[in-house]
Every structure is written in structure tokens, then in C-alpha cells.
C-alpha positions as CSV (number, residue, x, y, z in Angstrom):
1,X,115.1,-8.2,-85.2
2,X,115.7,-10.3,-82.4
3,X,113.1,-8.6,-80.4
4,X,110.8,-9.0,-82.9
5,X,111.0,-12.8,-83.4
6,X,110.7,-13.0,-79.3
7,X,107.4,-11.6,-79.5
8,X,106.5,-13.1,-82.3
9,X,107.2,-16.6,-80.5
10,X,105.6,-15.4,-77.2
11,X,102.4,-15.2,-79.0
12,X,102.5,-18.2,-81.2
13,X,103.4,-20.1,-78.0
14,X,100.6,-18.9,-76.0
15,X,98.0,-19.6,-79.1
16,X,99.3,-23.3,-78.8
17,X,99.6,-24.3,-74.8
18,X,97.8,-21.3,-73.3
19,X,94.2,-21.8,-76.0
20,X,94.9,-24.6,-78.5
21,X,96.4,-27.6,-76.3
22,X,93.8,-27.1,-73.4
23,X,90.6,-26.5,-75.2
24,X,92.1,-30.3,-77.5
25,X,92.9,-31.8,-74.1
26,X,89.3,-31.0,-72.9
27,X,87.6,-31.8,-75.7
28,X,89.1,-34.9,-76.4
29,X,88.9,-36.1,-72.3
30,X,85.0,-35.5,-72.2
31,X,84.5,-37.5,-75.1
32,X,86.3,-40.3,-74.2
33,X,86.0,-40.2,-71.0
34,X,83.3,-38.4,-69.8
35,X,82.7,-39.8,-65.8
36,X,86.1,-38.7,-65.2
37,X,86.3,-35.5,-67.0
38,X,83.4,-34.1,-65.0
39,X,85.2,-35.1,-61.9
40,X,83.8,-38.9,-61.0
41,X,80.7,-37.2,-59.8
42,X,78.4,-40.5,-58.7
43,X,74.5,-39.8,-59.2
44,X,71.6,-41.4,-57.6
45,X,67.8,-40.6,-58.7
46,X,69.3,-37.7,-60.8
47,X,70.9,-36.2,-58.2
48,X,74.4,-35.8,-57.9
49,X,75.9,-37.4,-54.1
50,X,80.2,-36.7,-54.3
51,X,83.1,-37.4,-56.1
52,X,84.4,-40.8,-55.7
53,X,88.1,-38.7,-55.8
54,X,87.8,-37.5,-52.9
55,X,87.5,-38.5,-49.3
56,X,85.0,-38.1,-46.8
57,X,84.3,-38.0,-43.4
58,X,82.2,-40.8,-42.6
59,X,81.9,-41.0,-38.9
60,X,79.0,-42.5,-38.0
61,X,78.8,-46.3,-36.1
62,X,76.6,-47.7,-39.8
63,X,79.4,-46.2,-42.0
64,X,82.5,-47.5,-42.8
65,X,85.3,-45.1,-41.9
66,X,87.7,-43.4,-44.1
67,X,91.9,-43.2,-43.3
68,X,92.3,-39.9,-40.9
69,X,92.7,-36.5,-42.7
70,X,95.1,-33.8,-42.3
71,X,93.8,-31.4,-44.7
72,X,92.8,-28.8,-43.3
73,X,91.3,-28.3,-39.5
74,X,88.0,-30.5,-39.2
75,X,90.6,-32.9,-41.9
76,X,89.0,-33.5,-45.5
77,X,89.0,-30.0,-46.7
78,X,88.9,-30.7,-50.3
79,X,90.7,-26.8,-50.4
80,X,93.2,-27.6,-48.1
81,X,94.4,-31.1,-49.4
82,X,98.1,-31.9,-47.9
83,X,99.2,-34.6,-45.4
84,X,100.9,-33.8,-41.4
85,X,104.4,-34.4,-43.0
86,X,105.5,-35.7,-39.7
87,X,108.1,-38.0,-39.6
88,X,107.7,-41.4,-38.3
89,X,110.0,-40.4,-35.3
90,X,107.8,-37.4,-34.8
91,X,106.5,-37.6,-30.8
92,X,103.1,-35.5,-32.3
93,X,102.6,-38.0,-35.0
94,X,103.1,-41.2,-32.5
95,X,100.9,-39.6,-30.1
96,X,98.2,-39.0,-32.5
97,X,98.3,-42.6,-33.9
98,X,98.1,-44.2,-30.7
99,X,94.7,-41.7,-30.3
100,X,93.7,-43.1,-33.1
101,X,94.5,-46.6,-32.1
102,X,92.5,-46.1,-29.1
103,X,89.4,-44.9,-30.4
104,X,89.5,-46.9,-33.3
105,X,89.6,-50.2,-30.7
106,X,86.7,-48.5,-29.1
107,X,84.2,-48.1,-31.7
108,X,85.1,-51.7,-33.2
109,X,84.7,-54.3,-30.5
110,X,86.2,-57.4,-30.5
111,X,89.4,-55.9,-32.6
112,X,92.6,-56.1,-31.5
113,X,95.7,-53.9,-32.4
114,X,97.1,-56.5,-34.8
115,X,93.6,-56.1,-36.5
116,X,94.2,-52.3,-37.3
117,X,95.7,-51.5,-40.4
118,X,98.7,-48.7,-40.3
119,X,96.3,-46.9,-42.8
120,X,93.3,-46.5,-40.5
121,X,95.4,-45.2,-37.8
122,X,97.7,-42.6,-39.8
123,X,96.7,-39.5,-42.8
124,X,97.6,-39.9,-46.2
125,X,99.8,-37.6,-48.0
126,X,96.8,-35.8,-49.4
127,X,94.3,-35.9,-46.7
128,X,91.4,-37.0,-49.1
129,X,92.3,-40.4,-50.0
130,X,88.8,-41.9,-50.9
131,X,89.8,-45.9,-50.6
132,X,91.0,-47.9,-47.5
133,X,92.6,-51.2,-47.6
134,X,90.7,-54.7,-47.7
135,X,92.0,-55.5,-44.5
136,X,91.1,-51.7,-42.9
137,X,86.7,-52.7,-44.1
138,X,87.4,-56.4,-43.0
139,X,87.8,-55.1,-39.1
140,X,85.0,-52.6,-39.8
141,X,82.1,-55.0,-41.0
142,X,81.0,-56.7,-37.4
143,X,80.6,-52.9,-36.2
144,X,79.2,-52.1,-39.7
145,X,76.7,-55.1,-39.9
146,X,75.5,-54.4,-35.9
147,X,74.9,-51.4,-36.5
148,X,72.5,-52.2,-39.3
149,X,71.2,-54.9,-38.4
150,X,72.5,-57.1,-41.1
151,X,74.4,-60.5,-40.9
152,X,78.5,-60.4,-40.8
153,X,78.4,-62.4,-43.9
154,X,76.3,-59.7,-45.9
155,X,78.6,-57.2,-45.2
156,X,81.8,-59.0,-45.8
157,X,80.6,-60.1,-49.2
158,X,79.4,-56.6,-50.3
159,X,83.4,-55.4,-49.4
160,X,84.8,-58.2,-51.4
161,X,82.4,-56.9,-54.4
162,X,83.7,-53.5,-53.9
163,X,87.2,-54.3,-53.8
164,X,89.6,-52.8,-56.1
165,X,92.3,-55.3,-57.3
166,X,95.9,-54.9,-58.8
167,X,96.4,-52.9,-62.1
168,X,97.1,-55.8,-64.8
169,X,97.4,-58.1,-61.0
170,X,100.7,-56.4,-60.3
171,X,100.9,-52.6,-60.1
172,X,99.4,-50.9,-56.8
173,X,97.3,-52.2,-54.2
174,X,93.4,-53.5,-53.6
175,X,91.6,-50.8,-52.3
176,X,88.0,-50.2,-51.2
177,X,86.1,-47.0,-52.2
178,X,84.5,-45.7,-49.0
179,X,81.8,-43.7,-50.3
180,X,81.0,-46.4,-53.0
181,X,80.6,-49.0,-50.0
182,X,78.7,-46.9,-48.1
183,X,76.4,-45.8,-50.6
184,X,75.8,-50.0,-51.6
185,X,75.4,-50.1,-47.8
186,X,72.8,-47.3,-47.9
187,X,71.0,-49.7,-50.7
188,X,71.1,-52.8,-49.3
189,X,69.0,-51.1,-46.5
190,X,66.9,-48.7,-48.5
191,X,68.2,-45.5,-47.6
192,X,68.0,-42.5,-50.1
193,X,71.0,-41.3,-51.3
194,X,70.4,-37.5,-49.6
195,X,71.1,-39.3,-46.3
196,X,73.7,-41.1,-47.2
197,X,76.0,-38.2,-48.7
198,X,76.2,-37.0,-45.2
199,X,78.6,-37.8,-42.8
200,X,76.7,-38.4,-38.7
């Protein structure tokens, strides 16, 4: 008898969270929120660019630059997500942020080390985080603007309209979408969107 109920609420239980519960989840998440059910895939022309979830390696001088990766080898391996999980007395990890220091000062003239954000010099715990910090674009946007041959003042206002705030003005921090930036970037200089959903 007792076997008999077991099975009998194996199966009933599988019906409800292995087929019933998902397929109501999924239903109910693309019709009320479909952007996000479908992964935050953003579009341009019809055509499908990346996910705004996910973090990418923008590298080039006209870009703005995304926090390091550890995921995976080349970093931003969307298979591979996970952080260094060094700790902060780690000799590897201190050595690789003062690398990152370095060629961070480098490729933004003018900034100093008080200028750099923690963020833009160490990984996240995933590896794909797609925003930076306010003050991590700010320090970008003279290299940024040079590069494209646009005024300091453009750029900086474009950030501050991509900056996300506060929760309710309390919960979390502002953050700025790289790939969203980039890709207003990309329009404010006429650039089709296949050229800017690569990294250079």
C-alpha cells in the first residue's frame, strides 16, 4: 500500500512541477513580459544585435569598455560564466589589477588612478556583468569622444541619459548598460548596428 501511494505521488508530483508549473510559468512570463522572456534580445532594422544580460567585450579605442571577465579563457564566455574567486589578499589577483590599472591609464589619457573605478580594474562574480558604474563611463568619455570625433559634452550627456538609477531611489546602484551606450554611440554617428555588435 505504501508503495503504491509513493508512486502514485511521484507521478502526480512530476505532472505538477516537472509539466504543469513550467509550461504556467512560461506562458504567463511571455505574456507579460515578453522582452525579458525571450532573453532581453535588443533589435535594430529587424535584426537581432545581443542580449543586454550579458556582457561583452568591447575593446576598441570608440567603445566604451566593459568591467574585466573571468569567465572562461578570452573572459565573456556566456558558457563559462563564473568570477577568479581570488581573494583580495590573493598576490595573482593584485597583480592582475594593477595590469589592469596600467593599461587602463594607458588607453585613457589624462586619467589618474583615483579616476579608476575598483570595478573597471577587477571581474565580477559572474564574468558577464553587462553595466559599469557612472563614474567607470565618466573616465571613459574624453577617450570615447576623441576617438569619434565628437565633443566631451556630447558624450557625457548621452551616459547620463543611459544611466540606470536606484530601485525606488534606494535599493542597488546606478549603472550604465555598455552595449546600450555603445549602440546610442553607434547612432549618434550613423553606424549600422552589424558593426556595432562586434567587439575591435
Amino acid at each position: 500500500m505504501r508503495l503504491w501511494t509513493a508512486i502514485k505521488m511521484t507521478f502526480v508530483l512530476t505532472v505538477l512541477t516537472g509539466i504543469i508549473y513550467p509550461v504556467l510559468m512560461t506562458a504567463m512570463s511571455e505574456t507579460m513580459f515578453p522582452f525579458q522572456a525571450k532573453g532581453s534580445l535588443i533589435s535594430r532594422d529587424g535584426q537581432v544585435v545581443r542580449s543586454e544580460l550579458i556582457g561583452q567585450n568591447f575593446n576598441a579605442l570608440n567603445y566604451f569598455h566593459p568591467r574585466p571577465s573571468a569567465a572562461g579563457g578570452k573572459g565573456y564566455d556566456a558558457s563559462n560564466s563564473s568570477g577568479s574567486n581570488l581573494g583580495p589578499t590573493n598576490k595573482s589577483l593584485i597583480d592582475t589589477a594593477r595590469q589592469r590599472l596600467k593599461e587602463v591609464l594607458d588607453q585613457n589619457p589624462g586619467a589618474s588612478a583615483a579616476d579608476v573605478p575598483i570595478s573597471q580594474i577587477t571581474a565580477s562574480g559572474s564574468g558577464l556583468d553587462p553595466e559599469i558604474s557612472p563614474a567607470g563611463a565618466m573616465m571613459q568619455a574624453a577617450r570615447v569622444a576623441k576617438a569619434r570625433g565628437l565633443s566631451d559634452r556630447a558624450v557625457m550627456d548621452l551616459i547620463r541619459a543611459h544611466t540606470r538609477t536606484r530601485w525606488a531611489g534606494v535599493l542597488g546602484e546606478p549603472g550604465v548598460n555598455v552595449l546600450k551606450l555603445n549602440l546610442a554611440l553607434d547612432d549618434l554617428n550613423g553606424i549600422a548596428p552589424r558593426a556595432s555588435a562586434k567587439s575591435e
